[in-house]
C-alpha positions in Angstrom: 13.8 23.8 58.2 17.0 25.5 59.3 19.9 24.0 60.7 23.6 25.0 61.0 25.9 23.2 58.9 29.6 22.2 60.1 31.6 23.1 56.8 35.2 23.8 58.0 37.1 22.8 61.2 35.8 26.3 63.2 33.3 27.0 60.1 29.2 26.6 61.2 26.9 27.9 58.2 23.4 28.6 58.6 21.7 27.0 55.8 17.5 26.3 55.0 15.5 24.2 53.2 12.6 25.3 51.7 10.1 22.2 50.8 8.4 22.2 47.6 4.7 22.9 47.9 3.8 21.9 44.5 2.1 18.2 44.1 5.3 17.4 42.1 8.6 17.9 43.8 11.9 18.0 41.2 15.5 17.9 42.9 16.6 20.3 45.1 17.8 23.9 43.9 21.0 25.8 45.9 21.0 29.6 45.6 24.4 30.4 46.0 24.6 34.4 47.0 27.1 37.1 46.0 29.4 38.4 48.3 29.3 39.8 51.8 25.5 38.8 51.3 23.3 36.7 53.4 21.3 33.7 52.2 18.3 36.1 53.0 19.2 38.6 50.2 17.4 35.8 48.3 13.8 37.4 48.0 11.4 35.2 49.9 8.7 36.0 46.8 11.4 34.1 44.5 12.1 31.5 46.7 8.3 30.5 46.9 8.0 30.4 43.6 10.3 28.0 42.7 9.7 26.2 46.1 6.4 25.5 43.8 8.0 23.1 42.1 11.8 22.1 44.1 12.7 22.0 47.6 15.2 25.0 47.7 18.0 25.5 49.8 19.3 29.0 50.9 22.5 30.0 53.2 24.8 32.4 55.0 28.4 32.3 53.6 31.2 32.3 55.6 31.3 36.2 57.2 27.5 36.9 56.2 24.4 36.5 58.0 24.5 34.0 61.5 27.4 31.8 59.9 30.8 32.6 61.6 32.1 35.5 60.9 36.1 36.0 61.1 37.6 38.1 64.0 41.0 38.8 62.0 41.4 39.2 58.1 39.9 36.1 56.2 42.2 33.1 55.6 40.1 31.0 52.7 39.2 31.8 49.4 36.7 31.2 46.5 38.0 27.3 46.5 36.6 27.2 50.0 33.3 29.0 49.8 32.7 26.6 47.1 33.1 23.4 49.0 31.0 25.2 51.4 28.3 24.6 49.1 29.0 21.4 48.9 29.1 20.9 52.6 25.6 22.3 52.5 24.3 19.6 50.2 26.2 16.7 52.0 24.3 18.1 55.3 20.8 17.5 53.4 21.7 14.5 51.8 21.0 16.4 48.6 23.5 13.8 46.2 22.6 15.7 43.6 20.6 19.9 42.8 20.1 22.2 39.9 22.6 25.1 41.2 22.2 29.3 41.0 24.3 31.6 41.1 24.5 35.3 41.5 27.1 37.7 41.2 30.1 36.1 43.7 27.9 33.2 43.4 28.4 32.5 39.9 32.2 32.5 40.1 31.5 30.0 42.9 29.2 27.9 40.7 31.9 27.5 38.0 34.4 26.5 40.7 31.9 23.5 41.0 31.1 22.8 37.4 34.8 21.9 37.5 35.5 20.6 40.7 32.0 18.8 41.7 30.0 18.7 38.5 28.7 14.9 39.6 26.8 16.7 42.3 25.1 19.4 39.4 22.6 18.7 37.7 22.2 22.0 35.7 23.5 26.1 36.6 22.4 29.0 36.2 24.3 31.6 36.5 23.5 35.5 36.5 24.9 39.0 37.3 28.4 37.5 37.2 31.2 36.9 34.7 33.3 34.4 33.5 36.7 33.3 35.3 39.6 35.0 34.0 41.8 33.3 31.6 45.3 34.4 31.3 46.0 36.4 28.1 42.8 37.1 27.3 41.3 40.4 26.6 39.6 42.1 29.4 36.2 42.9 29.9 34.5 46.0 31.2 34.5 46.3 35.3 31.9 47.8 37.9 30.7 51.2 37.3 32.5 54.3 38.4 29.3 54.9 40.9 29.6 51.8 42.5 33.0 51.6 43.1 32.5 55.0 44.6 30.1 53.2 47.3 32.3 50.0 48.0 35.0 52.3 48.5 32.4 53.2 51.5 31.6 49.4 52.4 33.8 49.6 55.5 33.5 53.3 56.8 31.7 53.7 60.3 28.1 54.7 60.4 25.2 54.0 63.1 22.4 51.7 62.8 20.0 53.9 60.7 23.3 55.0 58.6 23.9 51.6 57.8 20.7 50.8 57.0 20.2 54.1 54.6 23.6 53.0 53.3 22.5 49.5 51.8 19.3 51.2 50.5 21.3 53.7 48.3 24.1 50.5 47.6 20.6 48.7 46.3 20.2 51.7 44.2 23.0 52.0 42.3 23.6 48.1 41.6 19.3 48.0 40.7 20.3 50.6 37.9 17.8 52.4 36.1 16.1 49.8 33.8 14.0 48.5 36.1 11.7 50.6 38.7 13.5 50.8 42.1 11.2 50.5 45.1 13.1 51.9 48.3 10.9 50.6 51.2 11.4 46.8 49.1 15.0 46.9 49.5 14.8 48.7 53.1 12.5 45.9 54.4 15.2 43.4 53.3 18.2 44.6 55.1 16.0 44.9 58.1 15.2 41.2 58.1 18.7 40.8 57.1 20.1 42.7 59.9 17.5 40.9 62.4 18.5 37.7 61.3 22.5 38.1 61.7 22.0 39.9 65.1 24.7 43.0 64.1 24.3 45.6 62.4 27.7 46.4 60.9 28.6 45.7 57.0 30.1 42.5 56.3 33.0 43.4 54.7 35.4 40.1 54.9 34.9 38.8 51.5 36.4 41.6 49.9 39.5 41.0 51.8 39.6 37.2 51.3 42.4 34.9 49.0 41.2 35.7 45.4 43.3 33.1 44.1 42.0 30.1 41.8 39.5 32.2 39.9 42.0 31.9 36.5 40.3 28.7 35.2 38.7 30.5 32.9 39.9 28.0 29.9 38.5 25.6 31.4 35.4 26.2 31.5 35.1 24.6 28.0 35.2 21.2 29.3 31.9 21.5 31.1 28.9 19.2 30.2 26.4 20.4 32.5 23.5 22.1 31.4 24.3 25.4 31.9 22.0 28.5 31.7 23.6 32.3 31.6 20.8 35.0 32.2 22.3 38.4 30.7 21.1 41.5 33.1 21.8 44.2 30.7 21.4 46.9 32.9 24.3 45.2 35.3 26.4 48.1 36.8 29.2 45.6 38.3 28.7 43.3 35.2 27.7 45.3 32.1 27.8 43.8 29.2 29.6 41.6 27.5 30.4 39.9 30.2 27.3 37.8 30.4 28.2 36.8 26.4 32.0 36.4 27.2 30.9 33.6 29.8 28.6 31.9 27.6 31.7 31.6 24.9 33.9 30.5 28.0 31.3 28.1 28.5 30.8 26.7 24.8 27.7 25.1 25.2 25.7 27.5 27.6 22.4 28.9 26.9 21.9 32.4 27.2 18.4 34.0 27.9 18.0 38.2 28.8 15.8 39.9 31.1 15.3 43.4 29.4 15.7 46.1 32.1 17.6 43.6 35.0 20.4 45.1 36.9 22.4 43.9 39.5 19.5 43.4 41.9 16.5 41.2 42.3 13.5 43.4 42.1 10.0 42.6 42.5 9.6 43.5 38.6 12.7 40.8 37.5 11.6 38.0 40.0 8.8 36.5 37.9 11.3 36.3 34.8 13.7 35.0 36.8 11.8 32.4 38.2 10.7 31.4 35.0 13.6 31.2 33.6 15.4 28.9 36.4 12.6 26.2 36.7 13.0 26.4 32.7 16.3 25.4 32.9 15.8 22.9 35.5 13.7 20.8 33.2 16.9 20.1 31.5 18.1 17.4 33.8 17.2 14.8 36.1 18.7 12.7 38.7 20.6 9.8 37.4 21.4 8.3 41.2 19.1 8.4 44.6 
């Protein structure tokens, strides 16, 4: 079921929920996506596997996929791509959903650990870091190869540039632990492109308000089951960043998929998906 979701005065999100298809149906799971990514960079093949036992939602941030994109530089930040998420729940009347989060995501999954953690019932959290806490020592950044390529985000290219483009982006963030299948990622961004209806890079989120993303120390207060999956081979979050946010964290669990980058693969999804509905037998709902 798809439906567009009115987060923000001017703000529509394209959102979908996935039912379950299993004879027993948990709570719902969100898949909150990295940046300047679509709700469809979430592989379908995951998506029905843990549609096996949750109904899972997926959407389009704000400036991604058929959600409304900006015409002038972006006026909201992280705060406000996470009440998106909320927004997205609310439209479902989903009280309450096991939460993931990827990359961009995962910063906006902390956000609502602290801010909404009465509508989480566990996290998980992957290819991302831990909020910055002032004073603190800082942790290794994105590879010189792929800031290379976002420093190319933006630059003008045709349709099949574009398209060759993301392939090669997929590339570099996949690393090489992990086989990398070209046509997989290439089929993709052609659905992705298909389903937004343009074909130029969404580039808006890394223009956007950073602020708010120094709650780092924080982070220690959360109760919520929380589950950190460490991609080792993570060219915009190598290690120890996965580690440094299960500290943050305090009471996290941390599990590692051997050879994982910073992309879902068809060799990582079947860890990954076990890992997830692991965690999600963690918690129930306490309220309809």
């Amino acid at each position: 079921m798809e439906r567009f979701v009115d987060a923000a005065p001017g703000v529509s999100l394209w959102a979908e929920y996935v039912p379950a298809t299993g004879p027993v149906a948990g709570a719902p799971i969100l898949l909150v996506m990295g940046a300047n990514a679509s709700g469809l960079a979430w592989p379908d093949e995951l998506v029905a596997a843990l549609a096996e036992h949750h109904p899972v939602i997926r959407y389009d941030h704000r400036d991604t996929g058929r959600s409304t994109w900006s015409e002038d530089e972006p006026d909201y930040g992280p705060a406000d791509l996470a009440a998106d998420a909320v927004a997205v729940l609310d439209a479902f009347d989903v009280p309450q959903s096991h939460v993931v989060g990827m990359s961009m995501g995962g910063f906006l999954v902390q956000l609502l650990l602290l801010d909404h953690a009465d509508r989480l019932l566990t996290a998980t959290l992957f290819c991302t870091g831990p909020m910055a806490t002032p004073g603190a020592e800082p942790l290794p950044g994105p590879s010189e190869a792929l800031l290379r390529m976002w420093g190319e985000l933006d630059d003008p290219r045709d349709a099949e540039g574009e398209l060759a483009w993301r392939v090669e982006h997929w590339r570099v963030l996949n690393g090489t632990g992990t086989p990398f299948d070209p046509a997989e990622f290439r089929a993709r961004e052609e659905r992705i492109i298909a389903h937004t209806g343009r074909v130029e890079a969404p580039t808006a989120h890394a223009r956007m308000i950073a602020d708010g993303l120094d709650r780092g120390a924080e982070l220690a207060s959360v109760d919520v089951p929380v589950l950190v999956i460490e991609a080792p081979e993570d060219p915009a979050f190598p290690p120890p960043n996965h580690g440094a946010l299960v500290r943050a964290l305090g009471a996290a669990r941390l599990v590692r998929i051997p050879g994982m980058g910073h992309a879902i693969n068809r060799t990582v999804i079947p860890p990954l998906a076990a890992a997830i509905l692991t965690q999600t037998q963690q918690r129930t709902p306490t309220r309809a």
